[in-house]
N, C-alpha and C positions, 0 to 999 in steps of 0.2 A: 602467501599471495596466490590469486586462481586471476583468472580470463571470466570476466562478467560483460557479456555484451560488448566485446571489443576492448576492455576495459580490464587494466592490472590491479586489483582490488585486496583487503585484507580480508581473508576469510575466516583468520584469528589471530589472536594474540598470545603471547607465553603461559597467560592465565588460562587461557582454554576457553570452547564454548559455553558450556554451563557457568562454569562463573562470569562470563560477560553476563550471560541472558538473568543472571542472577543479579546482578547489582544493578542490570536495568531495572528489574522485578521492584528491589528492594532499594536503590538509592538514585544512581546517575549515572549513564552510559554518553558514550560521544560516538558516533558513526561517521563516515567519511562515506556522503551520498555523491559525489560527485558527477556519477556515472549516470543519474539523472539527466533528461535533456531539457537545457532549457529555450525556448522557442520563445523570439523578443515583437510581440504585436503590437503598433502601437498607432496611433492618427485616427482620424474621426470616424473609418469602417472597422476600426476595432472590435468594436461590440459584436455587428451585424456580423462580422465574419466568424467571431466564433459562438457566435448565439446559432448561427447556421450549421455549425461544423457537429456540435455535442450535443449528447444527450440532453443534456441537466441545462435549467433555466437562469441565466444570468441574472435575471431580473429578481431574483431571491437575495441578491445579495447587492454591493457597491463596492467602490473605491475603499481598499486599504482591508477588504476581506478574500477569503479562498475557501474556494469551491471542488468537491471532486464529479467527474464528470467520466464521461466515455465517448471513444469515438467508433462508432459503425460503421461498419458496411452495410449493403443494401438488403443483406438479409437479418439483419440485428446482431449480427455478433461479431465480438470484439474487437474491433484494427488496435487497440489501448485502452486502458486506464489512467486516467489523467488528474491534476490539481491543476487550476488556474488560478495564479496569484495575480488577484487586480490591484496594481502597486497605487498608480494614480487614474486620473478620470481616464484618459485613453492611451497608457500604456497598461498589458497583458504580459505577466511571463507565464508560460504554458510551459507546463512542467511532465515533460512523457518520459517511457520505458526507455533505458541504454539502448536498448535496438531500434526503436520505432520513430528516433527526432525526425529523420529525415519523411520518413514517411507523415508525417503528419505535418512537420511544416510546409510538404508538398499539400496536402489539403486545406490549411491556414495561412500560407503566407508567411510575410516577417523574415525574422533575422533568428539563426542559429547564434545563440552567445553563450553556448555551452564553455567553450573554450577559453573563455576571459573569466572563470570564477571557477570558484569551489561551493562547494552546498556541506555544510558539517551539522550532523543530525544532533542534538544535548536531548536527551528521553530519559525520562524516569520519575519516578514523585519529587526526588530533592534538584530535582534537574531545574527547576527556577532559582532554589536555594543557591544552588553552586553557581549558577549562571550569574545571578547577581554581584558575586567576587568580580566579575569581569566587564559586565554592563549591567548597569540594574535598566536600562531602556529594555535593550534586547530580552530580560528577563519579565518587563511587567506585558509584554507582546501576549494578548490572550488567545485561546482557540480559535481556530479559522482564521485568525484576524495577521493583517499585511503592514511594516510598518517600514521606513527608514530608519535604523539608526546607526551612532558610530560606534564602534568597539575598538578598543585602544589607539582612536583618532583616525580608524579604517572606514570610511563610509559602504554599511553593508544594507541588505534587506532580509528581514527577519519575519518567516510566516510560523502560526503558532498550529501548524501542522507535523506531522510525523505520523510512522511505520510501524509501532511498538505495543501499540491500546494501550501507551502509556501518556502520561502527559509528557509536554516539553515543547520548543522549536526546531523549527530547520532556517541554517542561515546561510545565505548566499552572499559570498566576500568574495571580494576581488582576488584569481588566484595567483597573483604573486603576494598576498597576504596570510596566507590560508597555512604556513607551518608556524608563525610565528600566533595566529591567533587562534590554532587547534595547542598549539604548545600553550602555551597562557592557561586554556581551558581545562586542559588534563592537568594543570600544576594547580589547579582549583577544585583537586580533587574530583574529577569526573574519571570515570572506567574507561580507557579507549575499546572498542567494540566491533567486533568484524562483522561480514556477512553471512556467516553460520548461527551466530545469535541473532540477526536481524530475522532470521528466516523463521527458526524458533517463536523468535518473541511476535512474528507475524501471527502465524498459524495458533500459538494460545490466543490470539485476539482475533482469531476467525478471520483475517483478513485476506481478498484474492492477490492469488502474484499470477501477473500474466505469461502465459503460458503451463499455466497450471491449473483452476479457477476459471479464468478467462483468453479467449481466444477465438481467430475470427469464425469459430465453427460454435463458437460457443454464445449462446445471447445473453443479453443483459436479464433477462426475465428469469433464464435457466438457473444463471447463478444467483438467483434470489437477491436482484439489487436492483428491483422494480424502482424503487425510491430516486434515484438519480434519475428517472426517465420526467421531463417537465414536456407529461403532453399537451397541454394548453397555451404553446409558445409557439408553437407553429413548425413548418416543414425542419427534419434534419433526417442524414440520411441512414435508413433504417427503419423509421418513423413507422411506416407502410407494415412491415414484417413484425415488427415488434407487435402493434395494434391486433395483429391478424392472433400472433402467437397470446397475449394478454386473455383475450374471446375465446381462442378454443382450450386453452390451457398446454400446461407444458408438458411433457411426455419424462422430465426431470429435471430433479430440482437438487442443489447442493445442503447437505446438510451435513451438522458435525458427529463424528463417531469418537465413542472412549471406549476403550480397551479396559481387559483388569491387571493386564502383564506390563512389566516394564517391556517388554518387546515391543521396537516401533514398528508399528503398518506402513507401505512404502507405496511410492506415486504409482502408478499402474497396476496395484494388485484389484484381483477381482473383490466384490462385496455378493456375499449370499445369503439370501434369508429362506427360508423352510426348503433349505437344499438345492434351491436355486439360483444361478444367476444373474442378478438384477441389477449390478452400480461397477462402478470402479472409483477407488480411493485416486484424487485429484494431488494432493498433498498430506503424506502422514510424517513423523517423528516424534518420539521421544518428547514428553513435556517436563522439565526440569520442575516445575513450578507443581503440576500435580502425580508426579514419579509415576505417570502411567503412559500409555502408547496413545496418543490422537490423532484423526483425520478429517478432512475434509474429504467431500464424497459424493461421486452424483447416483441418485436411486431413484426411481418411481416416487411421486408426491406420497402414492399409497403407503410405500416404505418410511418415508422421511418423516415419519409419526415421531415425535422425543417418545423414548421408552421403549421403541420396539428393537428386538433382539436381532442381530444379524452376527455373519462372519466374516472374516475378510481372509483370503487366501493370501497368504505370504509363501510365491514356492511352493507350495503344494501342503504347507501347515496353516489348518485352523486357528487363527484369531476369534475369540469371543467378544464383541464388542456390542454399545448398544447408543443410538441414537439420541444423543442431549441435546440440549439448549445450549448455542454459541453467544458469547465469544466461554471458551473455554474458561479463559480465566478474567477476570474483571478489571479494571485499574487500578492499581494499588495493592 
């Protein structure tokens, strides 16, 4: 067990990391997201409030889909990374970082109902498979997509989102349900899975973890996730800096690095190209999946060419590494 965001969490189990991150890879992992916040918006300024609040445009989606989103400060970089699960017409559960509920509900409004449920992550390819032993509702729930339903007579909500570039859902049950319907699931042959393969299985699918990736020093633009930005939706805040940053360009940009060494690259080491200092690695580790060392990395756009050769200083030893195309590894 470790301390996640105020939070007593599994960071693994008897199997060990790489076998979790392996059977998410390869069949069906169960995560215990609880430490997620959930933030409950709901009545007729629903929309407007958090159409105001985020990046990303609500109006790309409706009722019973999820969206991922960001919330700004007023220089574009990052208070959160967010999912907005629109359950019905105007209820919102807005889904932020263990550290940040409070801070964001203070910019949203609503109700904290973190505490009244559980979130249990099912990822992986046969992760519908198995899930179907238990609900076949909660299993036909497709991507993005937000539903109602019951799981052994438990009324839950089930978004066909997750952390993994795997497929699968995440389900929100009420948590005095939550040992008896995570026990069901794992007896349906699902891998229980800590936060050390979550993190793993992040980083092969190129995905940011905040404070790592993203942070309020950090912008949406930098981290190359222009795409959540819905500028045709009107004011939200950041809007101003982002546009300015978009025009003149960005001074860096996040790209992925692979190693040839099973040696992992590590968050803060420097990245050098023709003998100079240019980047620091954001997020590196160990990729189970392709036995080499990977990172995420901010360098100069001119750097973050796929193909060009760099190093990355681990302690004072050279890393041979070279710029690819993410997500590292693909679904499936």
């Amino acid at each position: 067990m470790t301390n996640f965001g105020g939070w007593e969490m599994p960071l693994s189990y008897p199997a060990g990391t790489v076998a979790e991150h392996l059977a998410c890879r390869n069949d069906a992992a169960l995560f215990d997201v609880s430490h997620l916040g959930t933030v409950r918006v709901t009545g007729p300024s629903a929309f407007d409030a958090l159409q105001a609040a985020f990046t990303n445009d609500l109006r790309k989606i409706g009722p019973g889909r999820a969206q991922y989103t960001h919330s700004c400060n007023e220089g574009g970089g990052v208070v959160d990374d967010i999912i907005v699960w629109w359950v019905d017409d105007q209820l919102f559960d807005v889904m932020p970082n263990a550290s940040n509920t409070a801070t964001v509900r203070a910019a949203i409004g609503g109700d904290d109902v973190t505490h009244t449920r559980a979130v249990l992550a099912v990822q992986g390819p046969q992760a519908r498979a198995k899930l179907a032993q238990v609900s076949t509702e909660a299993a036909a729930v497709k991507r993005f997509r937000v539903a109602h339903v019951e799981m052994l007579g438990v009324p839950c909500v089930v978004a066909g989102t997750g952390y993994t570039g795997e497929d699968g859902v995440e389900i929100a049950v009420p948590a005095a349900d939550a040992t008896s319907i995570a026990s069901a699931l794992h007896e349906a042959g699902i891998v229980l899975a800590g936060l050390g393969a979550r993190d793993t299985l992040r980083l092969e699918a190129a995905l940011p973890l905040h404070g790592h990736e993203l942070s309020p020093d950090i912008t949406t633009l930098e981290a190359s996730l222009g795409w959540v930005i819905g500028w045709d939706k009107g004011e939200f805040p950041g809007r101003a800096a982002l546009a300015r940053q978009q025009q003149a360009g960005t001074t860096r940009v996040l790209c992925g690095l692979r190693t040839s060494s099973r040696r992992p690259p590590r968050d803060g080491s420097p990245v050098r190209h023709r003998g100079e200092a240019v980047g620091i690695v954001s997020s590196g580790n160990y990729s189970p999946v392709l036995e080499v060392g990977i990172a995420l990395a901010f360098v100069p756009p001119t750097v973050a060419q796929v193909g060009t050769a760099v190093e990355i200083d681990v302690r004072g030893s050279l890393l041979a590494a070279e710029v690819v195309a993410t997500p590292f590894v693909r679904r499936g």
